[in-house]
N, C-alpha and C positions, 0 to 999 in steps of 0.2 A: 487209348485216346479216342474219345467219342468224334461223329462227324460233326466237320465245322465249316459253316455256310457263310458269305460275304453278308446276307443280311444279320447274323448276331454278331457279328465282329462291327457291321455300320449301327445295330444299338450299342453296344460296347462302349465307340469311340463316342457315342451322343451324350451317353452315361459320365463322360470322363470330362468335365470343367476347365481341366488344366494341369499341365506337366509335374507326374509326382517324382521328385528327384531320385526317389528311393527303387525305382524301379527303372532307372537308369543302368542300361550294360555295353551300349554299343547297337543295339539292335532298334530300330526307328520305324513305327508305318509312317511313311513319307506322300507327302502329294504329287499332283501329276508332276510337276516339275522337279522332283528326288527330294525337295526339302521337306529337314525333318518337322515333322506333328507332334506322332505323341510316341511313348515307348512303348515298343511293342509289347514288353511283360505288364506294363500297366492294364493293357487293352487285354490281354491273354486273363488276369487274375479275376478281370470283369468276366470275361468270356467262362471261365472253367469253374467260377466260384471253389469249394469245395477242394475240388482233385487239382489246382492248380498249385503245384511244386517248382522252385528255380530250377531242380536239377532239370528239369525237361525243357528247358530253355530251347534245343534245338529240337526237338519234338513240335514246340511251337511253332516257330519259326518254318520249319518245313512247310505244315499245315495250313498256317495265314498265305503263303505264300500258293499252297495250290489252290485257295480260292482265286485269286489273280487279284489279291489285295498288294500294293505296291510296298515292299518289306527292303529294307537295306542295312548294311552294317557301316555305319557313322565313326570314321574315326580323324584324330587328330594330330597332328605333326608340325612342329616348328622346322623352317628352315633356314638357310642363310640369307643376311643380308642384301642384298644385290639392285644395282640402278636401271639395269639394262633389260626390264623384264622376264631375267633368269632365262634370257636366249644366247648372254657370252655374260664374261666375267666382267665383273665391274671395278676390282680393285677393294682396298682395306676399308676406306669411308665407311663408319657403320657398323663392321665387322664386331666378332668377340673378341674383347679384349683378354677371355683367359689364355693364358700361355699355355695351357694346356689342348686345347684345341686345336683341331686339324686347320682351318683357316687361319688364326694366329698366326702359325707355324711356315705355314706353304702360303698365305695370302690370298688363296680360291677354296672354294667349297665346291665337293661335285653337283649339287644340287645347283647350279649355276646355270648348268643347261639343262635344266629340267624341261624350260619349255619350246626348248628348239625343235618344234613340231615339222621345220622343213628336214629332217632326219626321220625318214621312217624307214620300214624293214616287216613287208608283210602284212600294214595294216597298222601297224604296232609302233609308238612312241615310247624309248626303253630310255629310260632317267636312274637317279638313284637320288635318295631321302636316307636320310641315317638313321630316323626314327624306324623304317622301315626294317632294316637289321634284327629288330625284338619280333619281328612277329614271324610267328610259326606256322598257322591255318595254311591251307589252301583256296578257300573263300575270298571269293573276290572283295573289295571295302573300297566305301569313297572315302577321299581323305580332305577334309576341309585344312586350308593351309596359312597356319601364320609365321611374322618376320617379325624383331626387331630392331631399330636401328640402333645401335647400344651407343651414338654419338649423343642422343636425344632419351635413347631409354622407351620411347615410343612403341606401341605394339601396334601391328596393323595385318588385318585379314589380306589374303593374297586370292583367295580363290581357292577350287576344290575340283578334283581329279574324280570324277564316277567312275565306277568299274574297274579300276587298279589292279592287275596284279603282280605276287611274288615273283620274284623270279629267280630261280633255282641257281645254284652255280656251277651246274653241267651248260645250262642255258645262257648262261652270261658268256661264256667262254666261247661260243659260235656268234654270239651278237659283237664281241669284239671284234676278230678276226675281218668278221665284215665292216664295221666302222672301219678298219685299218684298210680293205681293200678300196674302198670307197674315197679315201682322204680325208675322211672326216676327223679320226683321232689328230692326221696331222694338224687340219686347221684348227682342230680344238686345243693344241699345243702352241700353235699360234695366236690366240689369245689370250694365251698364258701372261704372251711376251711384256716387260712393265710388273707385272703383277707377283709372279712366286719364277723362281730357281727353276724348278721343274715339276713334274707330274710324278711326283713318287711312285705310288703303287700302279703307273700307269689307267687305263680308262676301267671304272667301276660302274657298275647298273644295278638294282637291287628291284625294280620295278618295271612295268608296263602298263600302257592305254593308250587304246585307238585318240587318235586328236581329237574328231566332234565330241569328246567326254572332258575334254578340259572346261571349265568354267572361270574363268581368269577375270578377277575384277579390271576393268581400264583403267582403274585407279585406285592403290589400296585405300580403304578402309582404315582410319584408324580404331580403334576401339581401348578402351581403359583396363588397363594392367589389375585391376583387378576382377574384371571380367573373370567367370570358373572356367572358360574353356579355355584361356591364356595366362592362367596364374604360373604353371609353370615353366620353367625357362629350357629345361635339358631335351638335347639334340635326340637320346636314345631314347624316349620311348614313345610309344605309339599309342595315345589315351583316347578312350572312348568320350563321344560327343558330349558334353554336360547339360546345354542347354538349346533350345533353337536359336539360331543367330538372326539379331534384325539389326537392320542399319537406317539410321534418320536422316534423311534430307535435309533438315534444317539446319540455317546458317544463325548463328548468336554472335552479335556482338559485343565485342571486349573492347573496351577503351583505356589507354593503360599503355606506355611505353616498354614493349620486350624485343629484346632483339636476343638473333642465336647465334653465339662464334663459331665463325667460318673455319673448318676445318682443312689443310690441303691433305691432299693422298702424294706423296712425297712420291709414290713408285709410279705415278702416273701424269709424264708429261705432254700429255695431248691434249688437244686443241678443247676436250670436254672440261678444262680446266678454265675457262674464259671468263665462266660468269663469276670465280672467285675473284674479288678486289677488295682492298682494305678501305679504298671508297666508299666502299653499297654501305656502311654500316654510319658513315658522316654523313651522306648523305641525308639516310633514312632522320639521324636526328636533326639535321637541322631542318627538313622538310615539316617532321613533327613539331618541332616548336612556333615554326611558321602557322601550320593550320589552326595548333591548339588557341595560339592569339587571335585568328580569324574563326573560328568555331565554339571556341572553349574545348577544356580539357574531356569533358564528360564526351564531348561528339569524335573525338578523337584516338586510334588505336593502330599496334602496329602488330604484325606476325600473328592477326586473326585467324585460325583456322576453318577451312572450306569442310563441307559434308562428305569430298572427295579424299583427304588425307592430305591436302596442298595447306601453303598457308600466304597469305595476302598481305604484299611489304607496309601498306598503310590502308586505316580505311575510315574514313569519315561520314558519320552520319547526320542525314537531314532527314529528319521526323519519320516516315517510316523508309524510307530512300537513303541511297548508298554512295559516294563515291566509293571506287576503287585505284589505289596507285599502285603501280610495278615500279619497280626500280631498277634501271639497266646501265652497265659500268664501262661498253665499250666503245670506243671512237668511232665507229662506225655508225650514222646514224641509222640507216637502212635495215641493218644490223640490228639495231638498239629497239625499231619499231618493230620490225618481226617477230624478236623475241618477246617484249612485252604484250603486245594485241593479244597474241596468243594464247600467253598464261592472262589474260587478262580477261578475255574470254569465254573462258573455259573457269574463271574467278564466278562468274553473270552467271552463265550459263548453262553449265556443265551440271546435272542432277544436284540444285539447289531451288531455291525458293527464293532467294536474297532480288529485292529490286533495286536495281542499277539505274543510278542519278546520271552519273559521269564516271566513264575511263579515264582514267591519267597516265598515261606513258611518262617515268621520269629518267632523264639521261643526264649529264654531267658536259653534253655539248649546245653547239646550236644546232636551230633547227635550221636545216637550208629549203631553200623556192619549192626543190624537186617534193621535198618532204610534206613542206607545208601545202600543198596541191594535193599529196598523196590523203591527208589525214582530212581537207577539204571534200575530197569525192567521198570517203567515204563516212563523212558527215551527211554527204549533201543527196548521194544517190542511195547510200545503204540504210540512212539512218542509224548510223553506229554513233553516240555521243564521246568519241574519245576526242583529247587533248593533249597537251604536250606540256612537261615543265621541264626548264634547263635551271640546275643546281651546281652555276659556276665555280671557277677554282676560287673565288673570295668568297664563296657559300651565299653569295646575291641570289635570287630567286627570279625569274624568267618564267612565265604564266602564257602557253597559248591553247587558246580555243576556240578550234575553226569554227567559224559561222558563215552563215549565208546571210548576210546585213540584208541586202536587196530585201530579201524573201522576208525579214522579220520588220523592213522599213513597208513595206506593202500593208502587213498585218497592222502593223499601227496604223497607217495611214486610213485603213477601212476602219475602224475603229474610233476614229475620231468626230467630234461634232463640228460640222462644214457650218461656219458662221459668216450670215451676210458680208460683215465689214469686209472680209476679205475672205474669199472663196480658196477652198485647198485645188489644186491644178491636177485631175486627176489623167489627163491626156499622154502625161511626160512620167515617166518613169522615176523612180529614186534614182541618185546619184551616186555611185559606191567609193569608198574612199579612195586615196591612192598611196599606196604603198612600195616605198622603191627596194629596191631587191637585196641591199644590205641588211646587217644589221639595224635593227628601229634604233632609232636616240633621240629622235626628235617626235613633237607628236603635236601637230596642229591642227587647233580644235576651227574652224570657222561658224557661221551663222545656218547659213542655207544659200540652196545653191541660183534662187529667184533673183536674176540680172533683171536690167532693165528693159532691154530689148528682146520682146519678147520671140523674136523670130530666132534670135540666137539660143535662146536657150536648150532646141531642140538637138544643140551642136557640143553640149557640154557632155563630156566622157567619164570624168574622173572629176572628183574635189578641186576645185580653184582653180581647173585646169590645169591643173601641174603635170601632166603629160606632153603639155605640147609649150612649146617658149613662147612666151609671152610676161608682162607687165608683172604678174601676179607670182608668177615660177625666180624671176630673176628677183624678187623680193625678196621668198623664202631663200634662194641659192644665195643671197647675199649673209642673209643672218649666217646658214648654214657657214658658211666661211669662216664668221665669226668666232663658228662651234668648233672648228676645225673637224667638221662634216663634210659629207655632200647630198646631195637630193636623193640619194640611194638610200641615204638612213634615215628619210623621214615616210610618218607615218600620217596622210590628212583628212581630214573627215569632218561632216557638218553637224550639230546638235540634232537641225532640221531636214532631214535626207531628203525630202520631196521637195515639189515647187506649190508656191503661192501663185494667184493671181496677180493679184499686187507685190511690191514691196513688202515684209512683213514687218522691217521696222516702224511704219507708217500704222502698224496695228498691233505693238504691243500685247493688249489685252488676250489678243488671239492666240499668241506665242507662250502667253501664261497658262491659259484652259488647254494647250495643248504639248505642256512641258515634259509630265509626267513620264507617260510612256517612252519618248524620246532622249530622254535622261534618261531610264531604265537602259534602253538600247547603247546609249554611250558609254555607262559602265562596262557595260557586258566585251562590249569592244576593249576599254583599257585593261580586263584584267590581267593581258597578255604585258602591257607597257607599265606595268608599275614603279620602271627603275630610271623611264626616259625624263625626259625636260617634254614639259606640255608647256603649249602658249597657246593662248586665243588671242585674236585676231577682231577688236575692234569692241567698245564698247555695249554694244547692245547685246553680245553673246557673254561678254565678262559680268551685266547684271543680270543675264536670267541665272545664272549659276550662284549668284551673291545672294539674290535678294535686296541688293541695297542698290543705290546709284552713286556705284564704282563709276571713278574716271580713270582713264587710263593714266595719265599726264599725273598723279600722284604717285604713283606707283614708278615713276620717272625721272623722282625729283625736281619733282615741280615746285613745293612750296620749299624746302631747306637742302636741295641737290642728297637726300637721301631718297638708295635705292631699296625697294619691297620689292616681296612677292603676295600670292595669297598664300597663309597656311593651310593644310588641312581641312582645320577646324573652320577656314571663313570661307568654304564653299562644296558646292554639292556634292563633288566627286568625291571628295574628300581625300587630296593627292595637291600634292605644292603643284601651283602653277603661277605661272609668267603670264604677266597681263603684256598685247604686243598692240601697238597702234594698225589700222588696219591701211593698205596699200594708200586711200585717198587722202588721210592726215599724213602721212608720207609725204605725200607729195603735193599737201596742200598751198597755194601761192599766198594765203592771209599769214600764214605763221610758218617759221623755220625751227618751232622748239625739236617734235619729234624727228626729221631730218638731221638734225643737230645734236641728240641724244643717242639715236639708233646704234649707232656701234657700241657706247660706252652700257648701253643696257645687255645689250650682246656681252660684252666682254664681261659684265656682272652676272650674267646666267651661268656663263661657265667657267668663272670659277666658282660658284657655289655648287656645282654637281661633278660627284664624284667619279663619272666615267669619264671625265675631261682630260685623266691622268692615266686612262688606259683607253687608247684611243686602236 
């Protein structure tokens, strides 16, 4: 064997364009960080031209290696199943289904605590791989490590062990004794508990390595089944590398209705059993059919998969932006939101490329105050865009999405053309709606919040005043009654959130040139109330919404004592609403028509809305 220097081994590898498969054995010049490059007989037949023979494979190998070129032996091993990181047993989910198998059988695999690195002994993590079993060397080997989950059929990379070795079984037999003194066998018999009968041939090892050598993905990898280094499926043998492995970051979207059945693990009744419900899977469709009407079908998809190996219960696309939804099944809401952010997060977040529109947390309850404050802060201080959808027991649909109104009524308001006729009042603050602490079922739209007295107005806290009793509160609490509500489930708000100079009914046109944006913001606000009774409050806010010159007193039964509403289709929101006279025709002293109607229009809103019957 002539002498061999790093610099014709670094021509060699310059020489070599790319991985010739034929020169594949197990043996890899690797980079700094142990992954594989190219084969080392590849770089060896450049290297030797002429006198290079396979049989001298280890001849080579020696050689490359005492230039201090970085040489390793590459090998491969499937192992079992497992949910809990292979640091305790996870249960059957997933498992093999041959009967013939040792997990089949007993319900655990020893590879299960493979990476229970808090068990050392000398320096040394001692596991056992059953692929492991076939090899003979003494040579130490990394062993890149895949699973599959045979519920799914799914392959996915786990990570890879440097430095490994055999372990003898004069040597296994001292490494028990001590688990056993230690109490480790015992607690590893107690995770058994739930899972298999017992531990048959008691605790087995076939391997060792130091823990800083594990390289453990935080998330498997999927990768496709016909991948060369995952074609095959059997537990015994221990095959060399095939190919270098890469993993893409990129998220693709699928739109297309799939969902996966939920499988239980019948021997495992603990609490890890929560998020199964025959729910998540009604929910998911009817949430689906919901979006696909509001998006179309093309922008909509469900059990997308993440770059990480996760997959995404819905996800809807706007142009190059994403919502993302979880779907969470337990009564707890608190519960419901920790779980979801999380995986929700880590949906965004987590080594992808994917840009996030909107989070959706979807639950099967309401949301309560504490909640709705929670998912508010961290809108409002985090900048987290998530949201909230409740998909009731009659599969109604409940839309929330905390906003800062104020903060986006400011932005408009800078935003606007300030016209002589009447000047925007930029001294006072927006008005933020007021929302009472029930349930919404009501939702009063108003005008704006420009009284006439201007001194008062710096005294107005909430929409219509509805926080403190007065003329305006005992109005609404009246209708309310009607609903067989109370003020707790109304929701109220202005088209126009800041203050005028003037009056702005007195300037129309000004209300027009500055409808736009302001309508945008009042959408944005309903899309949480889609299922409530809306009413506005007085003609001059029921035409900017029309377009036409709506009177209320038609809508009233004014001309043939038949009652309307607006549909849909005849105004901006595009949501039924109840045209409602506003407090002064109430209690106007020229005419007693609306006085004189107000309850019977009441009693006509509710019975035409369906929540009147589950109150």
């Amino acid at each position: 064997m002539v002498h061999l220097t790093k610099k014709q081994i670094f021509d060699a590898i310059k020489q070599s364009a790319s991985v010739d498969s034929s020169f594949i054995d197990g043996w890899w010049i690797c980079n700094d960080d142990n992954t594989a490059f190219l084969p080392l007989l590849q770089v060896a037949r450049i290297v030797y031209g002429d006198k290079f023979d396979y049989v001298n494979k280890h001849e080579f190998v020696d050689a490359f290696k005492k230039t201090g070129i970085n040489v390793r032996l590459k090998k491969i091993a499937r192992i079992c199943w497992n949910t809990n990181g292979w640091i305790f047993p996870s249960g059957q989910i997933g498992k093999s289904r041959n009967k013939n198998s040792y997990e089949f059988s007993y319900g655990f695999g020893y590879e299960e605590w493979l990476f229970d690195i808090s068990k050392t002994i000398d320096g040394y993590h001692y596991g056992y791989i059953q692929a492991v079993n076939s090899y003979i060397d003494n040579e130490p080997f990394d062993v890149s490590l895949f699973t599959i989950n045979n519920k799914t059929k799914q392959r996915y990379w786990v990570g890879e062990i440097l430095g490994a070795e055999r372990v003898i079984k004069k040597e296994k037999g001292a490494i028990v004794r001590k688990y056993r003194k230690r109490g480790w066998d015992s607690e590893m018999r107690k995770q058994l508990k739930g899972y298999s009968l017992t531990m048959r041939d008691g605790l087995d090892f076939n391997l060792r390595y130091k823990p800083e050598n594990l390289c453990k993905f935080d998330i498997l990898k999927p990768v496709d089944r016909m991948h060369p280094n995952v074609k095959a499926t059997y537990y015994t043998s221990l095959y060399n590398l095939k190919t270098i492995f890469k993993h893409e970051c990129h998220f693709v979207f699928q739109s297309g209705f799939r969902t996966e059945a939920t499988e239980i693990d019948t021997r495992d009744d603990s609490s890890r059993r929560s998020h199964i419900s025959k729910r998540h899977p009604a929910i998911q469709k009817v949430l689906y059919n919901y979006l696909v009407k509001e998006y179309g079908k093309d922008n909509v998809g469900t059990e997308n998969p993440t770059p990480v190996g996760t997959e995404i219960d819905i996800v809807t696309k706007h142009s190059d932006e994403y919502d993302l939804y979880e779907i969470k099944t337990t009564p707890d809401i608190r519960i419901c939101i920790r779980e979801a952010l999380s995986q929700l997060l880590e949906y965004g977040l987590y080594y992808t490329d994917i840009k996030v529109r909107n989070y959706y947390i979807v639950g099967s309850i309401e949301l309560t105050a504490y909640a709705r404050n929670y998912l508010n802060a961290l809108r409002k201080k985090h900048h987290i865009p998530v949201g909230y959808i409740q998909v009731d027991k009659e599969n109604r649909i409940h839309k929330y999405m905390p906003m800062d109104i104020i903060a986006e009524a400011l932005e408009i308001r800078a935003s606007l053309t300030d016209y002589e006729e009447n000047h925007i009042d930029t001294d006072l603050d927006p008005i933020p709606p007021f929302k009472g602490n029930g349930r919404i079922k009501l939702v009063v739209i108003g005008q704006d919040p420009t009284i006439t007295d201007v001194d008062e107005r710096g005294k107005i806290k909430t929409t219509l005043k509805l926080d403190v009793a007065g003329p305006l509160r005992h109005y609404i609490e009246r209708i309310c009654a009607g609903l067989e509500i109370t003020i707790e489930n109304v929701y109220a708000t202005n088209l126009f959130k800041y203050f005028y100079e003037k009056k702005p009914a007195s300037t129309p046109a000004v209300l027009i040139a500055h409808l736009e944006g302001n309508l945008a913001l009042l959408k944005k606000e309903f899309s949480e109330y889609t299922d409530c009774i809306i009413i506005t409050l007085g003609e001059p806010v029921l035409q900017l919404l029309t377009d036409e010159k709506h009177r209320v007193k038609y809508y009233w039964g004014y001309k043939n004592d038949e009652l309307h509403y607006l549909e849909p289709h005849e105004n901006k929101l595009g949501l039924r609403v109840y045209p409602f006279a506003h407090l002064p025709s109430i209690n106007s002293p020229r005419s007693s028509f609306y006085r004189d109607r107000l309850d019977m229009y009441v009693r006509y809103v509710k019975d035409q809305h369906r929540w009147s019957q589950d109150k």
